[in-house]
TILO-89894 format. One record per residue (C-alpha): x, y, z negated; residue number from 1; residue in three letters. Coordinates in nm, 3 decimals. Layout:
<recs>
<rec><X>X</X><Y>Y</Y><Z>Z</Z><resi>NUM</resi><resn>ala</resn></rec>
...
</recs>
This chain:
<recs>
<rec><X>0.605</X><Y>-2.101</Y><Z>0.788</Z><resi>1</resi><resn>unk</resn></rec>
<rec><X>0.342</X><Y>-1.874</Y><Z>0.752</Z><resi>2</resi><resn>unk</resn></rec>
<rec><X>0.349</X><Y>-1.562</Y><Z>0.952</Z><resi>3</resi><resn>unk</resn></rec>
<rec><X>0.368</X><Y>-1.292</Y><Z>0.710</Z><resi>4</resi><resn>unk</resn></rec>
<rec><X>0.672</X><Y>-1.522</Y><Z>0.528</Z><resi>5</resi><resn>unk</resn></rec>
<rec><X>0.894</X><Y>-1.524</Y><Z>0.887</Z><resi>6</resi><resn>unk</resn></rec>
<rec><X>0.793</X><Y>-1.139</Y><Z>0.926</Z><resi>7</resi><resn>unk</resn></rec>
<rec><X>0.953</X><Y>-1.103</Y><Z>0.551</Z><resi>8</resi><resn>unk</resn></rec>
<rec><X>1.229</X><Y>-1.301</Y><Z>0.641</Z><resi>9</resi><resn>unk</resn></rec>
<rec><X>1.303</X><Y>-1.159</Y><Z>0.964</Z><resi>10</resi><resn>unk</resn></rec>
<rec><X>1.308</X><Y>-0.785</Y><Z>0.780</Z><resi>11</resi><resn>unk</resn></rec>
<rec><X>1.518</X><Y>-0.915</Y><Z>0.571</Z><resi>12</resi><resn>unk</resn></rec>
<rec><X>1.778</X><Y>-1.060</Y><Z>0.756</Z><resi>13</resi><resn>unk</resn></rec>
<rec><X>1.810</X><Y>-0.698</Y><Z>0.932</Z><resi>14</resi><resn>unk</resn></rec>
<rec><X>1.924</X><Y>-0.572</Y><Z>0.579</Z><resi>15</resi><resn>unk</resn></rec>
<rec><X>2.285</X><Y>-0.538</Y><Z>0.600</Z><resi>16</resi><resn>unk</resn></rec>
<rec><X>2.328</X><Y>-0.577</Y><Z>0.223</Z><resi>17</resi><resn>unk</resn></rec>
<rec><X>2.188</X><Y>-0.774</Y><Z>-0.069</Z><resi>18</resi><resn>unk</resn></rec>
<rec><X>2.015</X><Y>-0.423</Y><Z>-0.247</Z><resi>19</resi><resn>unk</resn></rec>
<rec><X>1.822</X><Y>-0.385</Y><Z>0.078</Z><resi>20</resi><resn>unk</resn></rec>
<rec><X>1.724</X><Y>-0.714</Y><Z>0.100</Z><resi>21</resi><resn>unk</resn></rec>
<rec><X>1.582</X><Y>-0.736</Y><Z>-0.261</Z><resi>22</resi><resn>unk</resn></rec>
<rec><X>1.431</X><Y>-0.422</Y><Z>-0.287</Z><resi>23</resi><resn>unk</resn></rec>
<rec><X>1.238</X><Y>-0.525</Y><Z>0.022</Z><resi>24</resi><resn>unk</resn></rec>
<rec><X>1.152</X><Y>-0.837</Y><Z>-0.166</Z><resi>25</resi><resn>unk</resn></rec>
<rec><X>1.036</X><Y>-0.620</Y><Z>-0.434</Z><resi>26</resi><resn>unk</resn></rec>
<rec><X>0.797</X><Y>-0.417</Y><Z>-0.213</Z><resi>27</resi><resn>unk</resn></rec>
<rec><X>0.662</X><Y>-0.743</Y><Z>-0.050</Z><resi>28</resi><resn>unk</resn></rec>
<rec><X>0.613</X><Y>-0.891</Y><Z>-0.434</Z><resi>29</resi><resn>unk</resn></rec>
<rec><X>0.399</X><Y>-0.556</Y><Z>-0.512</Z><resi>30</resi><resn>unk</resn></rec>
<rec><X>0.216</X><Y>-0.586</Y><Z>-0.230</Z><resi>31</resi><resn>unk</resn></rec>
<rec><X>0.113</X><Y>-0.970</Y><Z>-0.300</Z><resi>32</resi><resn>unk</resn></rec>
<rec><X>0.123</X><Y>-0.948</Y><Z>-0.661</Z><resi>33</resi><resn>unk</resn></rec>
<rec><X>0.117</X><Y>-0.622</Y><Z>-0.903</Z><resi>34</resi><resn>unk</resn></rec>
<rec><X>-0.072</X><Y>-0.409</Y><Z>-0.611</Z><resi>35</resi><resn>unk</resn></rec>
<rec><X>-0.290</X><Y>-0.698</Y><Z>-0.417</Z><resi>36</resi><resn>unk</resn></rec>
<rec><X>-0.312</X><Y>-0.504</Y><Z>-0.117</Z><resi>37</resi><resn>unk</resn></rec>
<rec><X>-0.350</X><Y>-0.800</Y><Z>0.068</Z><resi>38</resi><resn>unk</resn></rec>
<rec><X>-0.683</X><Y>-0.829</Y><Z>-0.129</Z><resi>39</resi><resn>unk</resn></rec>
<rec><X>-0.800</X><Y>-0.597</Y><Z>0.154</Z><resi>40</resi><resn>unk</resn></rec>
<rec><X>-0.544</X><Y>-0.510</Y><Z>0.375</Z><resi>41</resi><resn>unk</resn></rec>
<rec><X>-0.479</X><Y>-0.880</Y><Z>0.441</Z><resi>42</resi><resn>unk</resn></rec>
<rec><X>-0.195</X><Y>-1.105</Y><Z>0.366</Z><resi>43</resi><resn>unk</resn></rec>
<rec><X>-0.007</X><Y>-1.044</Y><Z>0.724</Z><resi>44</resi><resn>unk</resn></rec>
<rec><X>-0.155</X><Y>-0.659</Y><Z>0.697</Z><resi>45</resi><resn>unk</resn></rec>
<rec><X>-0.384</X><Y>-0.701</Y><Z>0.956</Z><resi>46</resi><resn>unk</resn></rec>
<rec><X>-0.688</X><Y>-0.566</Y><Z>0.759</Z><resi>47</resi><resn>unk</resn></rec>
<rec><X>-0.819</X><Y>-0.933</Y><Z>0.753</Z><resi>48</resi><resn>unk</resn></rec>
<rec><X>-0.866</X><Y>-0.970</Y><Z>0.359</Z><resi>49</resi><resn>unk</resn></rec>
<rec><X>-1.077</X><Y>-1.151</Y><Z>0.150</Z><resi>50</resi><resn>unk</resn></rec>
<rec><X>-1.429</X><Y>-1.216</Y><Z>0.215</Z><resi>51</resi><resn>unk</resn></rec>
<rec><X>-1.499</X><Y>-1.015</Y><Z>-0.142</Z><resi>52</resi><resn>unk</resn></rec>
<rec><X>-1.318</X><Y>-0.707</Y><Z>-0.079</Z><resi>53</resi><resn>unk</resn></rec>
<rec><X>-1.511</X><Y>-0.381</Y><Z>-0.060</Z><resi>54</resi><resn>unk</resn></rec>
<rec><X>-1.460</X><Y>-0.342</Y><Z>0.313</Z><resi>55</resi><resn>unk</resn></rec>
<rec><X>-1.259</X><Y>-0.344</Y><Z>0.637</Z><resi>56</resi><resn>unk</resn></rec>
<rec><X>-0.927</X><Y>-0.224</Y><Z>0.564</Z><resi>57</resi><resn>unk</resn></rec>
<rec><X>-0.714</X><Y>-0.085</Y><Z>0.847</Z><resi>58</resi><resn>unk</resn></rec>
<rec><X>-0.511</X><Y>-0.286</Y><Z>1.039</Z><resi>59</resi><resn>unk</resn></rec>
<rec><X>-0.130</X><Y>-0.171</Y><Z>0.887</Z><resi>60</resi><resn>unk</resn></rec>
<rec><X>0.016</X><Y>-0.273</Y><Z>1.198</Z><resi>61</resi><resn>unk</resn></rec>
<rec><X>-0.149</X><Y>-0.039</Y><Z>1.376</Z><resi>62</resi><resn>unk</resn></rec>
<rec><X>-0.104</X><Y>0.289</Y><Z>1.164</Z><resi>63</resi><resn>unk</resn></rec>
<rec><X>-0.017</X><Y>0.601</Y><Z>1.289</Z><resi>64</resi><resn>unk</resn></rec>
<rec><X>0.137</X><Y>0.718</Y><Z>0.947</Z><resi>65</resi><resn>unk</resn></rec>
<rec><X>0.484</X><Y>0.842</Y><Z>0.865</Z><resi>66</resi><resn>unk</resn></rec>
<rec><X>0.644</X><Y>0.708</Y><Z>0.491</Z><resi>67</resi><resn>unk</resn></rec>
<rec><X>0.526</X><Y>1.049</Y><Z>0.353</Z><resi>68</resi><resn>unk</resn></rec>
<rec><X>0.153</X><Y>1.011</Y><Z>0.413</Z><resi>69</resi><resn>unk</resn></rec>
<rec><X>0.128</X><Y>0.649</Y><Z>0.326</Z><resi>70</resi><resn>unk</resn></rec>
<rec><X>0.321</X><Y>0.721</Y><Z>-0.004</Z><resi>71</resi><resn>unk</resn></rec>
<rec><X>0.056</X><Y>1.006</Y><Z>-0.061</Z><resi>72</resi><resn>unk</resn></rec>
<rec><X>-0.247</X><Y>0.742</Y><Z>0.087</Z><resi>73</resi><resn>unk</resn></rec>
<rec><X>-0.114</X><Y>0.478</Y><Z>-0.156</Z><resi>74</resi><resn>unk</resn></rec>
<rec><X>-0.105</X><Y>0.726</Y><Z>-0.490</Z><resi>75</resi><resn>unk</resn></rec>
<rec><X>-0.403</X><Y>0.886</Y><Z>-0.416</Z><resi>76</resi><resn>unk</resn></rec>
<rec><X>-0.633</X><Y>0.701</Y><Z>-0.254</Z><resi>77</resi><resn>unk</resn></rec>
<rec><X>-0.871</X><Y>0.815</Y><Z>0.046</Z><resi>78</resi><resn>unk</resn></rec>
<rec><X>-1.140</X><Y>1.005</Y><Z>-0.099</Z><resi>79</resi><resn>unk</resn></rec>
<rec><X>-1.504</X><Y>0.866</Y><Z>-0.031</Z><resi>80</resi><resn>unk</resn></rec>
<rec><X>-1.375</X><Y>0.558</Y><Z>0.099</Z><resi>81</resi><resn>unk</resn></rec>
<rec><X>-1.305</X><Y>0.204</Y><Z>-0.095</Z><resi>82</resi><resn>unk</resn></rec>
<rec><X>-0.891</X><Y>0.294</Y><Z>-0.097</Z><resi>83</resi><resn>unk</resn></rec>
<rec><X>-0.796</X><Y>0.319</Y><Z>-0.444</Z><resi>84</resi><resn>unk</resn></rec>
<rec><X>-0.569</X><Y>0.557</Y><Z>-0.615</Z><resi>85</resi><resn>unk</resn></rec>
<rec><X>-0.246</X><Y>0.383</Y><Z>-0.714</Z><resi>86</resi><resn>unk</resn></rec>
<rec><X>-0.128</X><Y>0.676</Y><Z>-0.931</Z><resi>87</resi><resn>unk</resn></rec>
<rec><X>-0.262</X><Y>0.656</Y><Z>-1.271</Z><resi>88</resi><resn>unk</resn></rec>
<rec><X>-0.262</X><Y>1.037</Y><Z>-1.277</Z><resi>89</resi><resn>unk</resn></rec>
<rec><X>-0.382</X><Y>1.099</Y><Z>-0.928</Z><resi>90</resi><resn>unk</resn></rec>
<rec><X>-0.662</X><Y>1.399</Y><Z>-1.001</Z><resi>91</resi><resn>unk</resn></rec>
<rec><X>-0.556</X><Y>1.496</Y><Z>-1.309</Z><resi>92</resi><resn>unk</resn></rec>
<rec><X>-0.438</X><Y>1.815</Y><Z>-1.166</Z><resi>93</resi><resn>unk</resn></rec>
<rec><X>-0.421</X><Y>1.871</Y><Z>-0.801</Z><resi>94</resi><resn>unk</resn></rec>
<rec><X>-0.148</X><Y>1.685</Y><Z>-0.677</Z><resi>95</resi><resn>unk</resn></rec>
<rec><X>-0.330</X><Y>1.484</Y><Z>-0.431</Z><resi>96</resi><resn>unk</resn></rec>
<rec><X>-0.434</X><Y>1.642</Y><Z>-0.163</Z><resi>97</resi><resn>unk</resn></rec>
<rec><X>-0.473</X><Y>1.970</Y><Z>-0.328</Z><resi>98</resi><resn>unk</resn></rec>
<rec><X>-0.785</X><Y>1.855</Y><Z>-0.450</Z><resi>99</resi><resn>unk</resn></rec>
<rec><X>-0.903</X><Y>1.762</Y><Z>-0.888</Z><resi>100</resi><resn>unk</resn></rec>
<rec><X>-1.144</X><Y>1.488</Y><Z>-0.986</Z><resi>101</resi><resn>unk</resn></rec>
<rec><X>-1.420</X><Y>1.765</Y><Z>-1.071</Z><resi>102</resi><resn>unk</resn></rec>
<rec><X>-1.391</X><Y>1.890</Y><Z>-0.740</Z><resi>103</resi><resn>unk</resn></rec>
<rec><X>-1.456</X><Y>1.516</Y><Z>-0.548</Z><resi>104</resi><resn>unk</resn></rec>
<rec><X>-1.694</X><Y>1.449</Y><Z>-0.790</Z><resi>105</resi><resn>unk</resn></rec>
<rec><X>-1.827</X><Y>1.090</Y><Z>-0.713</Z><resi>106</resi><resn>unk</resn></rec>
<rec><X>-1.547</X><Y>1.088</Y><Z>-0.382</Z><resi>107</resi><resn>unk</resn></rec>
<rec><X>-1.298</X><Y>1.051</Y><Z>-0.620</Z><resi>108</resi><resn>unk</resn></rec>
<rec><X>-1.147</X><Y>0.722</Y><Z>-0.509</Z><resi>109</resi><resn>unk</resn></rec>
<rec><X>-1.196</X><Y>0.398</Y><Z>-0.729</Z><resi>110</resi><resn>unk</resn></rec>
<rec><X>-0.890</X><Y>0.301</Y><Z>-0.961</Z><resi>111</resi><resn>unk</resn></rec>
<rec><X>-0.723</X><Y>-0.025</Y><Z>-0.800</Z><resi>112</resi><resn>unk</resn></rec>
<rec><X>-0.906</X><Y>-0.361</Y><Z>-0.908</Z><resi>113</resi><resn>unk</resn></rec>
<rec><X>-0.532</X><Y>-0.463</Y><Z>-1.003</Z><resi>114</resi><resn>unk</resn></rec>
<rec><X>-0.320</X><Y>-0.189</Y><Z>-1.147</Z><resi>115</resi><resn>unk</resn></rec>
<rec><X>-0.110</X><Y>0.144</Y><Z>-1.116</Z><resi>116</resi><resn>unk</resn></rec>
<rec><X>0.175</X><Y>0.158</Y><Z>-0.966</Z><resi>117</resi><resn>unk</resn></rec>
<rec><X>0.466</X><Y>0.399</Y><Z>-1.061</Z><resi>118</resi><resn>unk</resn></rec>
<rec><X>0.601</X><Y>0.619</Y><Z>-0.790</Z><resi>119</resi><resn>unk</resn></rec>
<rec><X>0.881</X><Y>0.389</Y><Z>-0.737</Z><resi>120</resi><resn>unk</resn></rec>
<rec><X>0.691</X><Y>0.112</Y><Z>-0.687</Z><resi>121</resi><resn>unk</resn></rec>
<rec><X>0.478</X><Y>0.287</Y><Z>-0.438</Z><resi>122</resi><resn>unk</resn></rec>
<rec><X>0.797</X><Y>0.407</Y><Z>-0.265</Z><resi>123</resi><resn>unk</resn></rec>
<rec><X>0.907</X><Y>0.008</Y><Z>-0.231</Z><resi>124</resi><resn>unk</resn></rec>
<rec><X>0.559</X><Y>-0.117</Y><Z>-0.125</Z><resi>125</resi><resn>unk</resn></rec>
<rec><X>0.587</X><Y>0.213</Y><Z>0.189</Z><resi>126</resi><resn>unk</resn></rec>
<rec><X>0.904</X><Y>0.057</Y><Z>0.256</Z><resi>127</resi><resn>unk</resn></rec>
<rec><X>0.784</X><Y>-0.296</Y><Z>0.250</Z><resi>128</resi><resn>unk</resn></rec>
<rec><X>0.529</X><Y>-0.202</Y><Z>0.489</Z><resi>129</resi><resn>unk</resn></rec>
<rec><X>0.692</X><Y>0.024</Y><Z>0.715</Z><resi>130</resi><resn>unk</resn></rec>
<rec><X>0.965</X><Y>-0.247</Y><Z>0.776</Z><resi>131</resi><resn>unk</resn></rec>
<rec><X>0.802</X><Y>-0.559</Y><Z>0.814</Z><resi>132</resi><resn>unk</resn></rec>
<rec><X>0.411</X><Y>-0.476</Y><Z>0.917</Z><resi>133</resi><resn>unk</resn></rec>
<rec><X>0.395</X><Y>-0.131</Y><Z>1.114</Z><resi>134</resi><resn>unk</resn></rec>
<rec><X>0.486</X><Y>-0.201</Y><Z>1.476</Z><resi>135</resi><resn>unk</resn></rec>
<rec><X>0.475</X><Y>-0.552</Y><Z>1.445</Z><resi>136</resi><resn>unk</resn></rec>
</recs>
């Protein structure tokens, strides 16, 4: 068994209830699937992805960020870097970090090479991650 599947697994045995378990199966399915993070983050989130990605992606084991800030790094992207913005709307106005497209200008970060995510679905892949890749 693959190493990110007995990570999964493990996570979700610790659920004490069949909701936890499958909305931790719904994170991990973004993350594969609708979001390909593992594109660049890596399938077992150790920023290890493909060859074709636009660069090293951190190590999610490794980060130092609370649920908050990786719900507000996954919506609106790192500006200047390769990170996309998950939120469709991210820039519009200046909900992410306090800062509008015209004021980033070309920093603006790229729109994902998959597609948006709604903030739910965001919320479940922060979840995914924080249980079964940060720490781990």
């Amino acid at each position: 068994m693959p190493a990110r599947q007995a990570i999964a697994l493990a996570a979700l045995l610790l659920c004490a209830d069949l909701a936890c378990a499958q909305y931790l199966s719904f994170g991990q399915r973004l993350y594969q699937d609708k979001a390909d993070c593992q594109f660049c983050h890596g399938p077992d989130g150790d920023g290890h992805g493909d060859p074709r990605s636009p660069g090293k992606a951190p190590n999610l084991h490794q980060t130092a960020l609370n649920r908050e800030q990786l719900i507000e790094v996954i919506a609106c992207g790192r500006p200047a870097t390769e990170m996309p913005h998950f939120d469709k709307y991210a820039y519009e106005d200046k909900a992410c970090y306090g800062l509008s497209a015209g004021e980033l200008g070309k920093d603006v970060p790229p729109d994902p090479h998959s597609t948006p995510l709604t903030k739910r679905e965001i919320e479940a892949v922060v979840d995914y991650i924080l249980a079964t890749l940060v720490g781990k």
